[in-house]
C-alpha positions as CSV (number, residue, x, y, z in Angstrom):
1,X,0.0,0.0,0.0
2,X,2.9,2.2,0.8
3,X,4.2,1.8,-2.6
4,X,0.8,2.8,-4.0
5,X,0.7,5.8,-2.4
6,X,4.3,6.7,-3.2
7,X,3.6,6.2,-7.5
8,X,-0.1,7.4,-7.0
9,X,1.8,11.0,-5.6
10,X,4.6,11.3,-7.0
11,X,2.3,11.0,-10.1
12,X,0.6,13.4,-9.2
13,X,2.9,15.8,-8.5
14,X,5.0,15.3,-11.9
15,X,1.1,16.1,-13.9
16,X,1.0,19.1,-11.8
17,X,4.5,20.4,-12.9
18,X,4.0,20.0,-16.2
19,X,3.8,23.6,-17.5
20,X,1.1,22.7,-19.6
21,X,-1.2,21.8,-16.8
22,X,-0.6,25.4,-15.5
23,X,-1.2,27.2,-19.1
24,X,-4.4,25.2,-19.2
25,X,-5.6,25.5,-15.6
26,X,-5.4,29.2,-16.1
27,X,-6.0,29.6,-19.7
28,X,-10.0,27.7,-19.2
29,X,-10.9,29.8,-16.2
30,X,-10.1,32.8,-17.5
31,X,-12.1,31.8,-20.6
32,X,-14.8,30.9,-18.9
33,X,-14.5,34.7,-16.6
34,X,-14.5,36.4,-20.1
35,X,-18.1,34.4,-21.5
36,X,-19.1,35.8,-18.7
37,X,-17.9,39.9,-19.9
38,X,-19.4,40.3,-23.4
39,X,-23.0,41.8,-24.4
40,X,-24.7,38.6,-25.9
41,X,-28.5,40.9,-26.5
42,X,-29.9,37.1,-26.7
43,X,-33.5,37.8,-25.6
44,X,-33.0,37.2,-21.9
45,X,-31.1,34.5,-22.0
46,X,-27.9,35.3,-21.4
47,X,-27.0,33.6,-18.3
48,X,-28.4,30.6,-20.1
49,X,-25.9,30.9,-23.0
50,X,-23.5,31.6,-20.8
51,X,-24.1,28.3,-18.4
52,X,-23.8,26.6,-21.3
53,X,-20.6,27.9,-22.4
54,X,-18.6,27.7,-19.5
55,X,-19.4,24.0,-19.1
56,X,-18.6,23.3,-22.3
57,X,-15.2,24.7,-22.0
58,X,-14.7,22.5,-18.4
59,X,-15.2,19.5,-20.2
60,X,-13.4,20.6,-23.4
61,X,-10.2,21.2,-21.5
62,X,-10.6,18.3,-18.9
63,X,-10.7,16.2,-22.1
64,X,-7.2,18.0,-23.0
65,X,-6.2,17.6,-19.6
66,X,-6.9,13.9,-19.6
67,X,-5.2,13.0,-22.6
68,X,-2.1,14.8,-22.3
69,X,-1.5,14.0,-18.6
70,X,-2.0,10.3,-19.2
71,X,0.4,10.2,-22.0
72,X,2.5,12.0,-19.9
73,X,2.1,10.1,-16.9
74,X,2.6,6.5,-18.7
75,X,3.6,6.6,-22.7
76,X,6.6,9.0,-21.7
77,X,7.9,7.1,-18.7
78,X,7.7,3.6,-21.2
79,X,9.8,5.7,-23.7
80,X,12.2,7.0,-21.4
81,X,12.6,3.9,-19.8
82,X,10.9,4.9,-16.1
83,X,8.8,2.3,-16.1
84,X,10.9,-0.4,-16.3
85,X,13.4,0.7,-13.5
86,X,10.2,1.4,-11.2
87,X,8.8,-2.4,-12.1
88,X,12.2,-3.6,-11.4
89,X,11.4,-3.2,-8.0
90,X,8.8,-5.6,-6.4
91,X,6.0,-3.7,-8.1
92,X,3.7,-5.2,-9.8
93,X,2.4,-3.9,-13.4
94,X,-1.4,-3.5,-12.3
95,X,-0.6,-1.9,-9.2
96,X,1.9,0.5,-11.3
97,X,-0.7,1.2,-13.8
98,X,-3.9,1.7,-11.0
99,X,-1.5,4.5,-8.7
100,X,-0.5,6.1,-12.2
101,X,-4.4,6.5,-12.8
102,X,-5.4,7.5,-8.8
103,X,-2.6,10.4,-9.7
104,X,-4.2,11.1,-12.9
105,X,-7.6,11.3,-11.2
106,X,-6.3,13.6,-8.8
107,X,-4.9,16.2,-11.1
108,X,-7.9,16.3,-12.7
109,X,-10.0,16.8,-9.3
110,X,-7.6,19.8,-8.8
111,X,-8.0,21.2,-12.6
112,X,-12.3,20.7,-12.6
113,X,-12.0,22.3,-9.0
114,X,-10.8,25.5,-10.2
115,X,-12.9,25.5,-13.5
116,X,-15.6,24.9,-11.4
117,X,-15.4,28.0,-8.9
118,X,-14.8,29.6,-12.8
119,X,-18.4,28.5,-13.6
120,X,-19.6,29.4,-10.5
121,X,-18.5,32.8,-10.6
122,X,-19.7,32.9,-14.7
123,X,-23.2,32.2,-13.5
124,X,-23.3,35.2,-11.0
125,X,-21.8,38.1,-13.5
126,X,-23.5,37.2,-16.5
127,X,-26.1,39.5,-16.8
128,X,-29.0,40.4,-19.4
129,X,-29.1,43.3,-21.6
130,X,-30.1,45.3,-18.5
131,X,-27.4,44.9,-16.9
132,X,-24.0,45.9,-16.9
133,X,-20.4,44.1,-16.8
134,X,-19.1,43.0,-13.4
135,X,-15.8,45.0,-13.6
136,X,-15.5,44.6,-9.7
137,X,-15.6,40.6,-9.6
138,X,-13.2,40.6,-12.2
139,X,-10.6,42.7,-10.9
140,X,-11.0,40.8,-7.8
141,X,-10.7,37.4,-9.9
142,X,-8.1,38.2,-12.1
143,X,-5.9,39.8,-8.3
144,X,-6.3,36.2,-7.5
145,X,-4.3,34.8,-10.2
146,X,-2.4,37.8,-10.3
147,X,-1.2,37.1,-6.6
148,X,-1.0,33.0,-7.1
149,X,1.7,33.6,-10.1
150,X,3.9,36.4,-7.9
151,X,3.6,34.2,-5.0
152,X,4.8,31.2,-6.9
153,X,7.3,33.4,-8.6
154,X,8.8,34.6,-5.3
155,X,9.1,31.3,-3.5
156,X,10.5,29.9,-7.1
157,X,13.2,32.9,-7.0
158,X,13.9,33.1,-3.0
159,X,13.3,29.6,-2.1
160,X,14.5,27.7,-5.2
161,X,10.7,26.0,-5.1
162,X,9.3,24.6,-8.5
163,X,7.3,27.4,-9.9
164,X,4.2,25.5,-11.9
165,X,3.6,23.5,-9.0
166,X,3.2,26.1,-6.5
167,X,1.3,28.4,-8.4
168,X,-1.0,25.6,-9.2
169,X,-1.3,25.1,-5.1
170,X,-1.4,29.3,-5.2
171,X,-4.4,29.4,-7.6
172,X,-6.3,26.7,-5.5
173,X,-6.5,29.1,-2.2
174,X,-6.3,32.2,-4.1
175,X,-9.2,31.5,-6.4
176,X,-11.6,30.1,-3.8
177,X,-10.8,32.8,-1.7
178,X,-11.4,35.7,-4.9
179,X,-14.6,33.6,-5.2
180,X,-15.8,34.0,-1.5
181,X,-15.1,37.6,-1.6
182,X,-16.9,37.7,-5.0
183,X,-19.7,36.2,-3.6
184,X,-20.1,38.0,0.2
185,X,-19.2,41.3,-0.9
186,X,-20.1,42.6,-4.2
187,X,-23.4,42.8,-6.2
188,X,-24.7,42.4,-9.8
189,X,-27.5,43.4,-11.4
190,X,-29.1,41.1,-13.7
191,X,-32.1,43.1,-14.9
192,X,-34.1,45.9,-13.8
193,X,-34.6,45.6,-9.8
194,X,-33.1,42.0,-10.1
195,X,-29.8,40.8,-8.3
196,X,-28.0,38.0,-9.8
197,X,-27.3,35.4,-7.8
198,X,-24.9,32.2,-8.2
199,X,-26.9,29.2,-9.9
200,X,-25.8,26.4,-7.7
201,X,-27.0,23.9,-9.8
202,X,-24.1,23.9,-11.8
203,X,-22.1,22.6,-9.0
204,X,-23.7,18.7,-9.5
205,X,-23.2,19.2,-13.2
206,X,-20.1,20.1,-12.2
207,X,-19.5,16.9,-10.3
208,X,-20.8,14.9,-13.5
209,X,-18.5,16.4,-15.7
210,X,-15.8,15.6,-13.4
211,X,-17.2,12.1,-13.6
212,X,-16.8,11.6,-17.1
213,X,-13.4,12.9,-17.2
214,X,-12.5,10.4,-14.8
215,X,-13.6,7.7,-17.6
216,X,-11.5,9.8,-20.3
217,X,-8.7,9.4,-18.1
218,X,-9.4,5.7,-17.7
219,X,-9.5,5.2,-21.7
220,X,-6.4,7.4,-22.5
221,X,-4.4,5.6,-19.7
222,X,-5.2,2.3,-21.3
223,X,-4.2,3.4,-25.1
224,X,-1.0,5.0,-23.4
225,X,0.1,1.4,-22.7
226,X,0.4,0.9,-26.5
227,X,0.4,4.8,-28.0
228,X,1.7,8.0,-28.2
229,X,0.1,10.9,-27.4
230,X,-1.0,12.4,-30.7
231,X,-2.6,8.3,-31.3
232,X,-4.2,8.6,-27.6
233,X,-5.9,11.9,-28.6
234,X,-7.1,10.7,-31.6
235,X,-8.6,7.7,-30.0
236,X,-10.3,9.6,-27.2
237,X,-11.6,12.4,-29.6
238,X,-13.4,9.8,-31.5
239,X,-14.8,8.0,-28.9
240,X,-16.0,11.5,-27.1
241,X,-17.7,12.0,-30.4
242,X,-19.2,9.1,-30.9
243,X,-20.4,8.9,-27.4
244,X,-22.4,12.5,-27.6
245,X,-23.9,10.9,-30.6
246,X,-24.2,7.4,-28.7
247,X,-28.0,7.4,-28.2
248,X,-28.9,8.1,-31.6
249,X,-26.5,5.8,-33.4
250,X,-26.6,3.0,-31.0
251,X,-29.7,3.4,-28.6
252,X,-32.9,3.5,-31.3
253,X,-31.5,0.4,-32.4
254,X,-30.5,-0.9,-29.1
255,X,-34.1,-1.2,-28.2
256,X,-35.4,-2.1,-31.4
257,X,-33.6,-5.5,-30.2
258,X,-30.2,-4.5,-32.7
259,X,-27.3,-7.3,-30.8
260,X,-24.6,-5.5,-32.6
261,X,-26.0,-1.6,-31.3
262,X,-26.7,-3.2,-28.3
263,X,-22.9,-4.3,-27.8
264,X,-22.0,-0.7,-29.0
265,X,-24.4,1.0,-26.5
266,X,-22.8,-0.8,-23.6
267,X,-19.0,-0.4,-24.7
268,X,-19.4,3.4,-25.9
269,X,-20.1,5.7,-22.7
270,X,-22.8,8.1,-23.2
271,X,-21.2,11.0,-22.1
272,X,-25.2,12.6,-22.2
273,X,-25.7,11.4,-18.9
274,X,-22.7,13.3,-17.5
275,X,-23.9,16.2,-19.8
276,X,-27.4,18.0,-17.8
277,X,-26.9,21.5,-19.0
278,X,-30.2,21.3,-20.8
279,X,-31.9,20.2,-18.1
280,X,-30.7,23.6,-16.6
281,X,-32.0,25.7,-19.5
282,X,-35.3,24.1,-19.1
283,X,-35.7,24.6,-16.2
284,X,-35.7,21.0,-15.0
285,X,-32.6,21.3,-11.8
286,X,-34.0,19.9,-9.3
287,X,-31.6,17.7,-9.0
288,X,-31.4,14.7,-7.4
289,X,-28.1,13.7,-5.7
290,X,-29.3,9.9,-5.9
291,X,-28.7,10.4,-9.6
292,X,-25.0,11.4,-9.3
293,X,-24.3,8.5,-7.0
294,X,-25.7,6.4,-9.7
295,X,-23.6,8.2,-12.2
296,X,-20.6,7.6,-9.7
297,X,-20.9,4.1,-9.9
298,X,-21.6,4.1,-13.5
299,X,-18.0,6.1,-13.8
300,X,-16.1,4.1,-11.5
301,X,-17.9,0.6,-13.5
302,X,-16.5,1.8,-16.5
303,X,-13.2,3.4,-15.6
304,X,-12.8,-0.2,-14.2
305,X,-13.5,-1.7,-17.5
306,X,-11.0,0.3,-18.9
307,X,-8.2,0.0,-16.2
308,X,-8.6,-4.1,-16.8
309,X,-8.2,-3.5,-20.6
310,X,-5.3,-1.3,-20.2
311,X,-3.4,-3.5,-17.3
312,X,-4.6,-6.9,-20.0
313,X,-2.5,-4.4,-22.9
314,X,0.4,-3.2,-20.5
315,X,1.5,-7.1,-19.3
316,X,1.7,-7.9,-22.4
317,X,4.1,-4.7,-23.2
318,X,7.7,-5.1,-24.1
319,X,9.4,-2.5,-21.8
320,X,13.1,-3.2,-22.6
């Protein structure tokens, strides 16, 4: 178990130093604060459009996130010849491959945890074409960042700490603390005589996006056993799209009593039960947190699946 924790970490700790984890951490929330900045004039719904938006750009960049810190985590250590010297030791390859993915999992908690504080604040300064732009939240925002990157610059030139790393840690306190102040001390107004308020029902969705980059991360783990990165994306780009797509290819025909779209509908994850944005626009968010435990263990059925693929591919890997 020891040895677990010691690959699952120090995995963890190499995604989070990549430089590219950093420029993508801060690139998609600062996206998703600028959705929020722009007059739309879309009827009255604006903050709907811009619900939307932001959670689109979460999952789009958690999908980047997943792919490039899996190949990173396990095609470049098989290349460079990591791997092997760790299994030298009395590790075994399924244990090496399951600590690589608990590190994988938890860079990607990190990165949809400060996305989601983005969509959070998003959904309380978008505004309607009464309304105005919420210079105050995003001056207090973009401090936030501001402060994480001189903070981590400091200890970087000072203390001879890694810089991506601790500004990653930085922009976890320093965001959720913007975010607080955001939220207890300034206002919005939506429309005439309205305040805006933060729509907390993203914060499930939220949860179920994170979900179902837990399965991308699953998948592009078990194609890093074999591929490259650029083969990895490629792979998990076509199986995202096919799985937006996967009731209507696969699920009329599934019930119509189709073996073959049956087989399909099962192996292919329908990502549009992880996607319950238009259940927000409609108006239908009550939700029910019954449903996210049953998408939990829908996730960690399938991210299963995949791991036993991937560890089936990776014994059978030439290392040497």
């Amino acid at each position: 178990m020891r040895q677990f924790r010691n690959i699952a970490f120090n995995a963890f700790m190499e995604l989070i130093r990549q430089p590219i984890f950093l420029l993508l951490m801060t690139g998609s929330v600062l996206f998703e604060i600028f959705l929020a900045v722009p007059y739309y004039f879309a009827f009255g719904d604006e903050p709907k459009l811009v619900e939307n938006s932001v959670l689109a750009v979460m999952l789009l960049s958690g999908l980047f996130g997943a792919v490039m810190s899996a190949s990173s985590s396990l095609a470049r250590e098989i290349r460079s010849g990591t791997a092997l010297a760790v299994l030298s030791k009395p590790v075994g390859r399924s244990q090496f491959l399951l600590a690589k993915f608990a590190g994988l999992a938890a860079a990607l908690t990190v990165l949809t945890y400060v996305n989601m504080i983005g969509v959070l604040l998003a959904s309380r300064m978008a505004f309607d074409a009464y309304g105005k732009t919420d210079l105050p939240a995003i001056s207090i925002f973009g401090g936030g960042i501001l402060l994480a990157y001189m903070l981590a610059g400091f200890s970087n030139f000072f203390l001879r700490r890694p810089f991506v790393s601790d500004a990653v840690f930085a922009m976890l306190v320093f965001t959720t603390l913007a975010a607080f102040l955001v939220f207890q001390f300034t206002r919005q107004m939506e429309s005439l005589g309205t305040l805006a308020t933060v729509n907390w029902n993203l914060l499930p969705a939220g949860i179920l996006i994170l979900f179902a980059l837990w399965i991308l991360a699953a998948v592009a783990l078990a194609c890093s056993t074999r591929f490259d990165t650029i083969p990895t994306l490629a792979i998990c780009s076509a199986i995202f799209l096919v799985g937006l797509m996967s009731d209507y290819f696969f699920g009329i025909r599934a019930q119509a009593g189709n073996l073959w779209a049956s087989a399909l509908y099962s192996v292919i994850p329908n990502w549009q039960l992880f996607w319950l944005a238009d259940a927000i626009e409609t108006g239908k968010s009550t939700f029910q947190w019954a449903y996210v435990v049953k998408a939990f263990a829908y996730a960690v059925c399938y991210a299963g699946a995949a791991l036993a693929v991937g560890t089936a591919l990776f014994e059978e890997r030439e290392l040497s």
